[in-house]
C-alpha angles and dihedrals in degrees: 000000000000143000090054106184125167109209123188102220129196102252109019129004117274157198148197118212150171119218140201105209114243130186102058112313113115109155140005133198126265095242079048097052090043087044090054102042091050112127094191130099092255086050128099096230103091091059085037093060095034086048091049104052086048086070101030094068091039106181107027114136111232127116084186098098093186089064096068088059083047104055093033086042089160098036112136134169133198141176124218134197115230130186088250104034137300138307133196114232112201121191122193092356133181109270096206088081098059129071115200087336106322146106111262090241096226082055101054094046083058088050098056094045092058091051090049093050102053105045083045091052091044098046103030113034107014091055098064098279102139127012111270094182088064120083086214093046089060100050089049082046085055087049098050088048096052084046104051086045092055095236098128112086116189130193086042121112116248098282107140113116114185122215121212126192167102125314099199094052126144123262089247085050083051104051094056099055090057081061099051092058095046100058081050089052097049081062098048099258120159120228127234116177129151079264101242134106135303115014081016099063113024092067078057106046080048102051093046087064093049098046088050096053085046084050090224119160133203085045114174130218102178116195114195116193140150122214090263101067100020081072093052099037105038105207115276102242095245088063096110096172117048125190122181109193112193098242145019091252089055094045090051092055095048090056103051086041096059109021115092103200134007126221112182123202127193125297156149126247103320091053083048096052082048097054099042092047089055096052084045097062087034100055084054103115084227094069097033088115097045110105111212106160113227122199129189113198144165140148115274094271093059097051093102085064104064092043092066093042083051090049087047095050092042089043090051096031119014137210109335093059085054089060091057100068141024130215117229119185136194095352120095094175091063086041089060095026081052098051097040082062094045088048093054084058090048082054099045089041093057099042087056090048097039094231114152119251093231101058130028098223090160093072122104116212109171125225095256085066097048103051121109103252119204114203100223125151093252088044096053084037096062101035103132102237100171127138102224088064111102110267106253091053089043087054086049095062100049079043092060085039091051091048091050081052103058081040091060092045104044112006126089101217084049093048097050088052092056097047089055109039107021135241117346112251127232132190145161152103098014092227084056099044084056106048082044090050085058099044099049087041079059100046085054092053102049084056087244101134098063129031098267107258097045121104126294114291111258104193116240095199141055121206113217128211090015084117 
Protein backbone atom coordinates (compact mmCIF):
# COMPACT_ATOMS: atom_id res chain seq x y z
CA UNK A 1 0.00 0.00 0.00
CA UNK A 2 0.87 3.76 -0.46
CA UNK A 3 -0.45 6.99 -0.16
CA UNK A 4 -1.40 6.23 3.54
CA UNK A 5 -3.27 9.27 4.79
CA UNK A 6 -5.22 9.40 7.90
CA UNK A 7 -8.08 11.97 7.53
CA UNK A 8 -10.31 13.06 10.49
CA UNK A 9 -13.70 13.27 8.92
CA UNK A 10 -16.84 15.00 10.24
CA UNK A 11 -18.65 12.50 11.07
CA UNK A 12 -16.17 9.11 11.52
CA UNK A 13 -12.44 8.86 11.29
CA UNK A 14 -11.07 8.38 8.08
CA UNK A 15 -8.30 7.41 5.41
CA UNK A 16 -7.19 7.60 2.10
CA UNK A 17 -5.30 4.74 0.74
CA UNK A 18 -3.95 3.23 -1.77
CA UNK A 19 -4.20 -1.02 -1.97
CA UNK A 20 -2.53 -3.88 -3.57
CA UNK A 21 -5.34 -6.62 -3.95
CA UNK A 22 -4.72 -9.61 -2.09
CA UNK A 23 -6.52 -12.74 -2.04
CA UNK A 24 -6.38 -13.82 -5.92
CA UNK A 25 -7.38 -10.68 -8.41
CA UNK A 26 -4.66 -9.63 -10.51
CA UNK A 27 -6.06 -7.94 -13.67
CA UNK A 28 -9.00 -6.96 -14.99
CA UNK A 29 -10.06 -6.12 -18.36
CA UNK A 30 -10.17 -2.80 -19.75
CA UNK A 31 -14.52 -2.78 -20.44
CA UNK A 32 -14.34 -4.15 -16.51
CA UNK A 33 -12.11 -1.26 -15.12
CA UNK A 34 -14.41 1.53 -17.32
CA UNK A 35 -17.70 -0.49 -16.03
CA UNK A 36 -16.57 -0.08 -12.41
CA UNK A 37 -15.50 3.11 -12.38
CA UNK A 38 -19.07 4.41 -14.18
CA UNK A 39 -20.73 7.23 -12.22
CA UNK A 40 -24.34 7.08 -14.42
CA UNK A 41 -27.35 5.56 -13.67
CA UNK A 42 -26.66 2.44 -16.39
CA UNK A 43 -22.66 2.04 -14.41
CA UNK A 44 -21.58 -0.52 -11.68
CA UNK A 45 -20.00 2.16 -9.17
CA UNK A 46 -22.73 3.00 -7.07
CA UNK A 47 -23.11 -0.93 -5.89
CA UNK A 48 -19.28 -1.01 -6.06
CA UNK A 49 -18.97 1.42 -3.76
CA UNK A 50 -22.34 0.25 -1.52
CA UNK A 51 -20.95 -3.23 -1.73
CA UNK A 52 -17.14 -1.84 -0.50
CA UNK A 53 -17.85 -0.03 2.49
CA UNK A 54 -19.88 -3.03 3.52
CA UNK A 55 -16.72 -4.71 3.85
CA UNK A 56 -14.80 -2.25 4.68
CA UNK A 57 -16.57 -1.75 8.34
CA UNK A 58 -16.86 -5.53 8.77
CA UNK A 59 -18.45 -6.05 11.88
CA UNK A 60 -20.62 -2.91 12.62
CA UNK A 61 -23.78 -3.65 13.81
CA UNK A 62 -26.52 -1.82 11.72
CA UNK A 63 -29.37 -3.50 9.45
CA UNK A 64 -30.13 0.14 8.46
CA UNK A 65 -28.16 0.24 5.12
CA UNK A 66 -28.77 3.95 4.65
CA UNK A 67 -26.61 4.68 8.03
CA UNK A 68 -23.20 3.60 6.59
CA UNK A 69 -23.66 6.42 3.79
CA UNK A 70 -24.52 8.37 6.47
CA UNK A 71 -21.76 8.06 8.65
CA UNK A 72 -18.82 7.68 5.32
CA UNK A 73 -20.82 10.50 3.58
CA UNK A 74 -17.76 11.22 1.40
CA UNK A 75 -16.46 7.39 0.93
CA UNK A 76 -15.41 6.64 -2.75
CA UNK A 77 -13.59 3.78 -4.41
CA UNK A 78 -11.86 3.41 -7.63
CA UNK A 79 -9.94 1.03 -9.49
CA UNK A 80 -7.33 1.82 -11.41
CA UNK A 81 -5.40 -0.06 -14.26
CA UNK A 82 -1.77 -0.15 -13.90
CA UNK A 83 0.77 -1.38 -16.15
CA UNK A 84 1.33 -4.13 -13.81
CA UNK A 85 -1.83 -4.77 -12.49
CA UNK A 86 -4.52 -2.81 -10.48
CA UNK A 87 -4.69 -1.07 -7.74
CA UNK A 88 -7.90 0.24 -5.36
CA UNK A 89 -7.86 3.82 -4.61
CA UNK A 90 -10.07 4.70 -1.31
CA UNK A 91 -10.81 7.91 -0.53
CA UNK A 92 -12.27 8.90 2.96
CA UNK A 93 -12.45 5.71 3.92
CA UNK A 94 -13.64 4.06 7.03
CA UNK A 95 -10.28 3.70 9.83
CA UNK A 96 -11.49 1.03 11.45
CA UNK A 97 -10.07 -1.30 8.41
CA UNK A 98 -6.26 -0.34 8.68
CA UNK A 99 -3.80 -1.22 11.32
CA UNK A 100 -0.41 1.24 11.49
CA UNK A 101 -1.00 2.02 8.17
CA UNK A 102 -2.05 -0.87 6.70
CA UNK A 103 -5.07 -2.85 5.23
CA UNK A 104 -6.49 -5.32 7.81
CA UNK A 105 -5.59 -8.50 5.26
CA UNK A 106 -8.88 -10.23 5.64
CA UNK A 107 -10.12 -7.02 4.58
CA UNK A 108 -8.58 -6.64 2.01
CA UNK A 109 -9.34 -10.42 0.69
CA UNK A 110 -13.31 -9.24 1.11
CA UNK A 111 -12.44 -6.20 -0.82
CA UNK A 112 -11.22 -7.76 -3.60
CA UNK A 113 -14.00 -10.15 -3.78
CA UNK A 114 -16.28 -7.62 -4.02
CA UNK A 115 -14.43 -6.11 -6.65
CA UNK A 116 -14.23 -9.53 -8.50
CA UNK A 117 -18.12 -10.16 -8.14
CA UNK A 118 -19.42 -7.23 -9.44
CA UNK A 119 -17.50 -6.65 -12.51
CA UNK A 120 -18.19 -10.84 -13.14
CA UNK A 121 -21.93 -10.35 -12.56
CA UNK A 122 -21.95 -7.26 -14.66
CA UNK A 123 -19.88 -8.61 -17.67
CA UNK A 124 -20.71 -12.35 -17.69
CA UNK A 125 -23.99 -13.06 -16.70
CA UNK A 126 -25.65 -10.13 -16.75
CA UNK A 127 -24.69 -9.59 -20.33
CA UNK A 128 -26.58 -12.62 -21.90
CA UNK A 129 -24.07 -15.20 -21.13
CA UNK A 130 -26.08 -17.85 -20.17
CA UNK A 131 -29.71 -18.14 -20.59
CA UNK A 132 -31.70 -16.59 -17.30
CA UNK A 133 -34.97 -17.42 -18.61
CA UNK A 134 -33.85 -21.48 -18.34
CA UNK A 135 -34.14 -23.05 -15.46
CA UNK A 136 -31.10 -24.94 -16.48
CA UNK A 137 -29.04 -21.44 -17.77
CA UNK A 138 -29.35 -20.09 -14.32
CA UNK A 139 -28.10 -23.07 -12.37
CA UNK A 140 -25.10 -23.23 -14.70
CA UNK A 141 -25.01 -19.08 -13.98
CA UNK A 142 -24.90 -20.16 -9.87
CA UNK A 143 -22.07 -22.59 -10.80
CA UNK A 144 -19.68 -19.91 -12.95
CA UNK A 145 -20.07 -17.52 -10.13
CA UNK A 146 -18.94 -20.11 -7.22
CA UNK A 147 -16.19 -20.94 -9.58
CA UNK A 148 -14.91 -17.99 -10.41
CA UNK A 149 -15.07 -17.16 -6.77
CA UNK A 150 -13.12 -20.13 -5.84
CA UNK A 151 -15.45 -21.37 -3.70
CA UNK A 152 -15.69 -25.01 -5.16
CA UNK A 153 -13.57 -26.85 -4.00
CA UNK A 154 -13.22 -30.72 -5.84
CA UNK A 155 -11.20 -34.13 -4.53
CA UNK A 156 -12.67 -33.21 -0.72
CA UNK A 157 -14.99 -35.21 0.78
CA UNK A 158 -18.84 -33.52 1.26
CA UNK A 159 -18.04 -31.16 4.52
CA UNK A 160 -19.72 -28.09 4.03
CA UNK A 161 -22.33 -27.47 6.56
CA UNK A 162 -24.17 -24.72 6.01
CA UNK A 163 -25.53 -22.47 8.98
CA UNK A 164 -28.85 -20.59 8.70
CA UNK A 165 -30.30 -17.51 11.41
CA UNK A 166 -31.12 -14.91 12.83
CA UNK A 167 -29.09 -11.93 13.06
CA UNK A 168 -30.78 -10.30 15.86
CA UNK A 169 -30.57 -13.21 18.03
CA UNK A 170 -29.97 -13.15 21.96
CA UNK A 171 -26.41 -13.72 23.60
CA UNK A 172 -27.59 -16.77 25.01
CA UNK A 173 -28.94 -17.63 21.16
CA UNK A 174 -25.37 -16.71 20.21
CA UNK A 175 -23.52 -18.50 22.20
CA UNK A 176 -24.98 -21.55 21.18
CA UNK A 177 -24.54 -21.32 18.29
CA UNK A 178 -20.67 -20.89 18.89
CA UNK A 179 -21.08 -24.25 20.35
CA UNK A 180 -22.64 -25.68 17.88
CA UNK A 181 -19.74 -24.91 15.46
CA UNK A 182 -17.29 -25.92 17.57
CA UNK A 183 -18.37 -29.40 18.14
CA UNK A 184 -18.54 -29.34 13.71
CA UNK A 185 -15.35 -28.14 13.68
CA UNK A 186 -13.83 -30.82 16.16
CA UNK A 187 -14.91 -33.19 13.35
CA UNK A 188 -13.42 -31.28 10.44
CA UNK A 189 -16.76 -29.58 9.08
CA UNK A 190 -16.57 -26.50 6.94
CA UNK A 191 -18.80 -23.50 7.71
CA UNK A 192 -21.32 -21.63 5.19
CA UNK A 193 -23.33 -18.90 6.60
CA UNK A 194 -24.86 -15.39 4.63
CA UNK A 195 -21.57 -13.98 6.23
CA UNK A 196 -23.01 -11.26 8.62
CA UNK A 197 -23.51 -10.99 12.80
CA UNK A 198 -25.07 -12.84 15.11
CA UNK A 199 -26.21 -16.71 13.86
CA UNK A 200 -23.68 -15.86 11.05
CA UNK A 201 -21.19 -15.58 12.69
CA UNK A 202 -21.35 -17.49 16.01
CA UNK A 203 -21.37 -21.37 13.92
CA UNK A 204 -17.80 -19.57 12.48
CA UNK A 205 -16.02 -18.10 15.62
CA UNK A 206 -16.78 -21.37 16.85
CA UNK A 207 -15.41 -23.60 14.08
CA UNK A 208 -12.08 -21.62 13.84
CA UNK A 209 -11.34 -22.80 17.61
CA UNK A 210 -12.07 -25.99 16.92
CA UNK A 211 -10.14 -26.26 13.73
CA UNK A 212 -7.15 -24.75 15.56
CA UNK A 213 -7.13 -27.29 18.53
CA UNK A 214 -7.54 -30.14 15.68
CA UNK A 215 -4.67 -28.35 14.06
CA UNK A 216 -6.36 -28.55 10.80
CA UNK A 217 -5.32 -26.16 8.02
CA UNK A 218 -7.28 -24.69 4.52
CA UNK A 219 -10.36 -24.18 6.90
CA UNK A 220 -13.43 -22.34 5.16
CA UNK A 221 -15.48 -20.16 6.33
CA UNK A 222 -17.92 -19.32 2.98
CA UNK A 223 -20.01 -16.24 3.21
CA UNK A 224 -22.77 -16.07 0.63
CA UNK A 225 -24.50 -12.68 0.25
CA UNK A 226 -26.37 -10.48 -2.56
CA UNK A 227 -26.13 -6.43 -2.63
CA UNK A 228 -29.04 -6.24 -1.03
CA UNK A 229 -28.15 -7.59 2.17
CA UNK A 230 -24.38 -7.14 2.06
CA UNK A 231 -25.41 -3.53 2.48
CA UNK A 232 -27.52 -4.25 5.36
CA UNK A 233 -25.23 -7.13 7.17
CA UNK A 234 -21.74 -5.98 6.70
CA UNK A 235 -19.41 -9.47 6.74
CA UNK A 236 -18.50 -10.67 9.97
CA UNK A 237 -14.14 -10.45 9.86
CA UNK A 238 -13.50 -14.78 10.16
CA UNK A 239 -15.62 -15.22 6.22
CA UNK A 240 -12.50 -16.24 4.16
CA UNK A 241 -14.17 -16.98 1.35
CA UNK A 242 -17.07 -14.11 -0.01
CA UNK A 243 -19.47 -14.68 -2.68
CA UNK A 244 -21.98 -11.92 -3.85
CA UNK A 245 -24.66 -13.52 -6.06
CA UNK A 246 -26.68 -10.91 -7.88
CA UNK A 247 -29.81 -11.65 -6.46
CA UNK A 248 -31.71 -13.48 -3.33
CA UNK A 249 -32.90 -16.23 -5.54
CA UNK A 250 -29.18 -16.86 -6.62
CA UNK A 251 -27.99 -16.68 -3.45
CA UNK A 252 -30.58 -19.22 -2.33
CA UNK A 253 -29.51 -21.64 -4.86
CA UNK A 254 -25.99 -21.33 -4.11
CA UNK A 255 -26.58 -22.14 -0.92
CA UNK A 256 -28.65 -25.36 -1.23
CA UNK A 257 -25.77 -26.54 -4.58
CA UNK A 258 -22.82 -26.42 -2.61
CA UNK A 259 -23.72 -26.70 0.79
CA UNK A 260 -23.74 -30.55 2.31
CA UNK A 261 -25.92 -30.24 5.35
CA UNK A 262 -28.19 -27.28 6.84
CA UNK A 263 -28.49 -26.29 10.59
CA UNK A 264 -30.74 -23.74 11.07
CA UNK A 265 -30.69 -21.33 14.36
CA UNK A 266 -33.06 -19.25 15.34
CA UNK A 267 -34.24 -16.32 13.39
CA UNK A 268 -36.76 -13.75 12.16
CA UNK A 269 -38.13 -13.45 8.54
CA UNK A 270 -35.27 -14.07 6.58
CA UNK A 271 -34.58 -17.57 8.57
CA UNK A 272 -38.02 -18.11 7.93
CA UNK A 273 -37.80 -17.35 3.61
CA UNK A 274 -34.70 -19.84 3.89
CA UNK A 275 -36.47 -22.55 5.50
CA UNK A 276 -39.45 -22.45 3.63
CA UNK A 277 -37.38 -22.27 0.12
CA UNK A 278 -35.68 -25.18 1.06
CA UNK A 279 -38.99 -27.38 1.88
CA UNK A 280 -40.13 -26.11 -1.03
CA UNK A 281 -37.45 -27.61 -3.30
CA UNK A 282 -37.47 -30.50 -1.06
CA UNK A 283 -41.25 -31.42 -1.13
CA UNK A 284 -40.69 -31.46 -5.29
CA UNK A 285 -41.33 -35.34 -6.23
CA UNK A 286 -38.00 -34.93 -8.30
CA UNK A 287 -35.88 -34.59 -5.31
CA UNK A 288 -38.15 -37.21 -2.76
CA UNK A 289 -34.87 -39.73 -2.69
CA UNK A 290 -31.98 -36.82 -2.08
CA UNK A 291 -30.88 -36.93 1.21
CA UNK A 292 -29.88 -33.35 2.50
CA UNK A 293 -29.95 -33.55 6.05
CA UNK A 294 -31.86 -30.53 7.75
CA UNK A 295 -31.33 -29.64 11.50
CA UNK A 296 -33.21 -27.18 13.63
CA UNK A 297 -31.37 -26.20 16.77
CA UNK A 298 -31.27 -23.71 19.53
CA UNK A 299 -30.32 -23.46 23.29
CA UNK A 300 -33.35 -24.56 25.97
CA UNK A 301 -34.64 -21.49 26.13
CA UNK A 302 -35.33 -21.36 22.30
CA UNK A 303 -37.00 -24.32 22.10
CA UNK A 304 -40.57 -22.49 21.95
CA UNK A 305 -39.49 -21.27 19.15
CA UNK A 306 -39.06 -24.00 17.13
CA UNK A 307 -42.25 -25.47 18.20
CA UNK A 308 -44.19 -22.77 16.69
CA UNK A 309 -41.77 -22.67 13.18
CA UNK A 310 -42.50 -26.66 13.15
CA UNK A 311 -46.78 -25.86 13.69
CA UNK A 312 -46.45 -23.06 10.72
CA UNK A 313 -44.70 -25.40 8.30
CA UNK A 314 -47.22 -28.58 9.30
CA UNK A 315 -50.01 -26.35 9.19
CA UNK A 316 -48.82 -25.07 5.44
CA UNK A 317 -47.36 -28.15 4.46
CA UNK A 318 -47.95 -30.61 6.03
CA UNK A 319 -46.21 -33.83 6.87
CA UNK A 320 -44.18 -34.42 4.71
CA UNK A 321 -42.37 -31.22 5.28
CA UNK A 322 -42.20 -32.26 8.72
CA UNK A 323 -40.11 -35.69 7.54
CA UNK A 324 -37.62 -33.75 6.02
CA UNK A 325 -36.03 -32.18 9.11
CA UNK A 326 -35.57 -32.83 13.02
CA UNK A 327 -35.48 -30.46 15.79
CA UNK A 328 -32.50 -30.83 18.38
CA UNK A 329 -32.44 -28.61 21.44
CA UNK A 330 -30.10 -27.73 23.89
CA UNK A 331 -27.24 -30.53 22.67
CA UNK A 332 -24.16 -29.37 20.03
CA UNK A 333 -22.53 -32.38 20.21
CA UNK A 334 -26.03 -34.48 18.39
CA UNK A 335 -26.27 -31.79 16.29
CA UNK A 336 -22.74 -32.49 15.04
CA UNK A 337 -22.84 -36.30 15.87
CA UNK A 338 -26.24 -36.01 13.72
CA UNK A 339 -24.78 -34.18 10.65
CA UNK A 340 -21.63 -36.05 10.50
CA UNK A 341 -24.11 -39.10 9.90
CA UNK A 342 -26.34 -37.11 7.31
CA UNK A 343 -23.45 -36.17 5.71
CA UNK A 344 -22.13 -40.09 5.27
CA UNK A 345 -25.63 -40.61 3.24
CA UNK A 346 -24.91 -37.25 1.08
CA UNK A 347 -21.78 -39.00 0.37
CA UNK A 348 -23.27 -42.67 -0.45
CA UNK A 349 -25.95 -41.11 -2.27
CA UNK A 350 -23.43 -39.17 -4.70
CA UNK A 351 -20.95 -41.92 -5.33
CA UNK A 352 -23.85 -43.99 -6.51
CA UNK A 353 -25.06 -41.09 -8.70
CA UNK A 354 -22.16 -40.10 -9.67
CA UNK A 355 -22.84 -36.33 -8.69
CA UNK A 356 -19.77 -34.39 -7.83
CA UNK A 357 -19.11 -33.34 -4.00
CA UNK A 358 -18.59 -30.04 -4.84
CA UNK A 359 -21.83 -29.21 -6.50
CA UNK A 360 -25.29 -30.65 -5.98
CA UNK A 361 -26.39 -30.98 -9.87
CA UNK A 362 -29.23 -33.71 -8.86
CA UNK A 363 -31.47 -31.06 -7.22
CA UNK A 364 -34.23 -29.94 -8.72
CA UNK A 365 -35.04 -26.72 -8.10
CA UNK A 366 -37.94 -25.64 -10.49
CA UNK A 367 -38.11 -22.30 -12.45
CA UNK A 368 -40.85 -20.59 -9.99
CA UNK A 369 -37.68 -20.79 -6.99
CA UNK A 370 -35.20 -19.48 -8.94
CA UNK A 371 -36.90 -16.02 -10.38
CA UNK A 372 -35.82 -12.88 -9.26
CA UNK A 373 -38.69 -11.69 -7.12
CA UNK A 374 -39.18 -7.77 -6.55
CA UNK A 375 -41.11 -6.92 -3.46
CA UNK A 376 -43.23 -4.36 -4.71
CA UNK A 377 -46.85 -3.54 -3.34
CA UNK A 378 -48.75 -5.15 -6.74
CA UNK A 379 -46.22 -8.22 -6.51
CA UNK A 380 -47.01 -9.18 -2.58
CA UNK A 381 -50.41 -8.29 -3.43
CA UNK A 382 -50.88 -10.87 -6.00
CA UNK A 383 -48.69 -13.96 -4.43
CA UNK A 384 -51.24 -17.18 -4.76
CA UNK A 385 -51.47 -18.52 -0.76
CA UNK A 386 -54.00 -20.84 -1.02
CA UNK A 387 -54.14 -24.02 0.49
CA UNK A 388 -55.55 -26.40 -2.64
CA UNK A 389 -51.78 -25.43 -4.87
CA UNK A 390 -49.33 -28.30 -4.69
CA UNK A 391 -46.85 -27.78 -1.60
CA UNK A 392 -43.77 -26.87 -3.01
CA UNK A 393 -45.53 -23.92 -5.06
CA UNK A 394 -47.41 -23.08 -2.16
CA UNK A 395 -43.85 -22.82 -0.23
CA UNK A 396 -42.71 -20.66 -3.21
CA UNK A 397 -45.14 -18.04 -2.66
CA UNK A 398 -44.55 -17.36 1.58
CA UNK A 399 -41.20 -17.62 0.49
CA UNK A 400 -41.64 -14.61 -1.94
CA UNK A 401 -43.81 -13.00 0.99
CA UNK A 402 -41.05 -13.66 3.54
CA UNK A 403 -38.51 -12.22 1.31
CA UNK A 404 -40.92 -8.68 0.72
CA UNK A 405 -40.89 -8.75 4.09
CA UNK A 406 -37.04 -8.59 4.94
CA UNK A 407 -37.11 -5.89 1.85
CA UNK A 408 -39.16 -4.04 3.44
CA UNK A 409 -36.86 -4.46 7.15
CA UNK A 410 -33.26 -4.07 6.02
CA UNK A 411 -33.02 -3.09 2.35
CA UNK A 412 -33.01 0.39 1.00
CA UNK A 413 -35.07 -0.09 -2.27
CA UNK A 414 -37.79 -2.06 0.28
CA UNK A 415 -37.73 0.69 2.78
CA UNK A 416 -38.31 3.35 0.47
CA UNK A 417 -41.18 1.50 -0.74
CA UNK A 418 -42.49 1.38 2.25
CA UNK A 419 -41.99 5.06 3.11
CA UNK A 420 -43.81 5.98 0.04
CA UNK A 421 -46.42 3.83 -0.37
CA UNK A 422 -47.19 2.20 3.35
CA UNK A 423 -47.16 -1.20 4.74
CA UNK A 424 -47.02 -4.32 2.09
CA UNK A 425 -50.11 -6.10 1.97
CA UNK A 426 -50.62 -9.92 2.38
CA UNK A 427 -53.56 -12.09 1.83
CA UNK A 428 -54.56 -15.20 1.33
CA UNK A 429 -56.20 -18.61 2.58
CA UNK A 430 -57.75 -17.23 6.01
CA UNK A 431 -56.23 -20.57 8.26
CA UNK A 432 -52.67 -19.38 6.78
CA UNK A 433 -53.01 -15.70 7.31
CA UNK A 434 -53.60 -16.59 10.61
CA UNK A 435 -50.84 -19.08 11.55
CA UNK A 436 -48.51 -16.40 9.60
CA UNK A 437 -50.15 -13.38 11.79
CA UNK A 438 -48.92 -15.30 14.75
CA UNK A 439 -45.83 -16.06 13.62
CA UNK A 440 -44.77 -12.71 12.46
CA UNK A 441 -46.57 -11.15 15.92
CA UNK A 442 -43.88 -13.64 17.47
CA UNK A 443 -41.20 -12.82 15.60
CA UNK A 444 -41.94 -8.98 16.84
CA UNK A 445 -41.94 -9.96 20.30
CA UNK A 446 -38.78 -11.96 20.56
CA UNK A 447 -37.05 -8.56 19.13
CA UNK A 448 -36.05 -10.66 15.87
CA UNK A 449 -36.92 -8.64 13.53
CA UNK A 450 -34.30 -5.46 14.45
CA UNK A 451 -30.78 -5.61 16.04
CA UNK A 452 -31.94 -5.09 20.01
CA UNK A 453 -31.19 -1.34 20.92
CA UNK A 454 -32.73 0.33 17.48
CA UNK A 455 -35.74 1.89 17.47
CA UNK A 456 -39.09 0.25 18.03
CA UNK A 457 -40.21 -2.12 15.14
CA UNK A 458 -42.67 -0.53 13.06
CA UNK A 459 -44.09 -3.43 10.91
CA UNK A 460 -43.70 -3.08 7.37
CA UNK A 461 -46.20 -5.40 6.57
CA UNK A 462 -50.14 -6.16 7.30
CA UNK A 463 -51.41 -9.44 7.14
CA UNK A 464 -55.25 -9.62 5.57
CA UNK A 465 -58.14 -12.26 6.43
CA UNK A 466 -56.08 -13.45 9.74
CA UNK A 467 -59.30 -12.02 11.71
Amino acid sequence: MNDYQPLRGAVSPTVNARVSPAGGLDVLSRNEVARLRDATQSGLHALLRRCALAVLTSGSETDDPRSLLDRYPDFDIQVLQQDRGIKIELVHAPAQAFVEGQIIRGINELLVAVVRDVAYVATQINAGRFDLGDSTGITHAVFDILRNARALRPHVDPNLVVCWGGHSISREEYDYTKQVGYQLGLRGFDICTGCGPGAMKGPMKGATIAHAKQRRKHNRYVGITEPGIIAAESPNPIVNNLVIMPDIEKRLEAFVRVGHGIIVFPGGVGTAEEILYLLGILLHPDNAAIPLPLIFSGPRASAGYFEQIDRFLQLVLGDAAASRYQIIVDDPAAVAKSMARGLERVRNYRLDTKDAFFFNWTLAIPFEFQQPFVPTHTAMSALQIRRERPPHLLAADLRRAFSGIVAGNVKEDGMRAIEAHGPFVVDGDARIMRALDNLLQAFVAQQRMKLPGGNAYVPCYRVVGAS
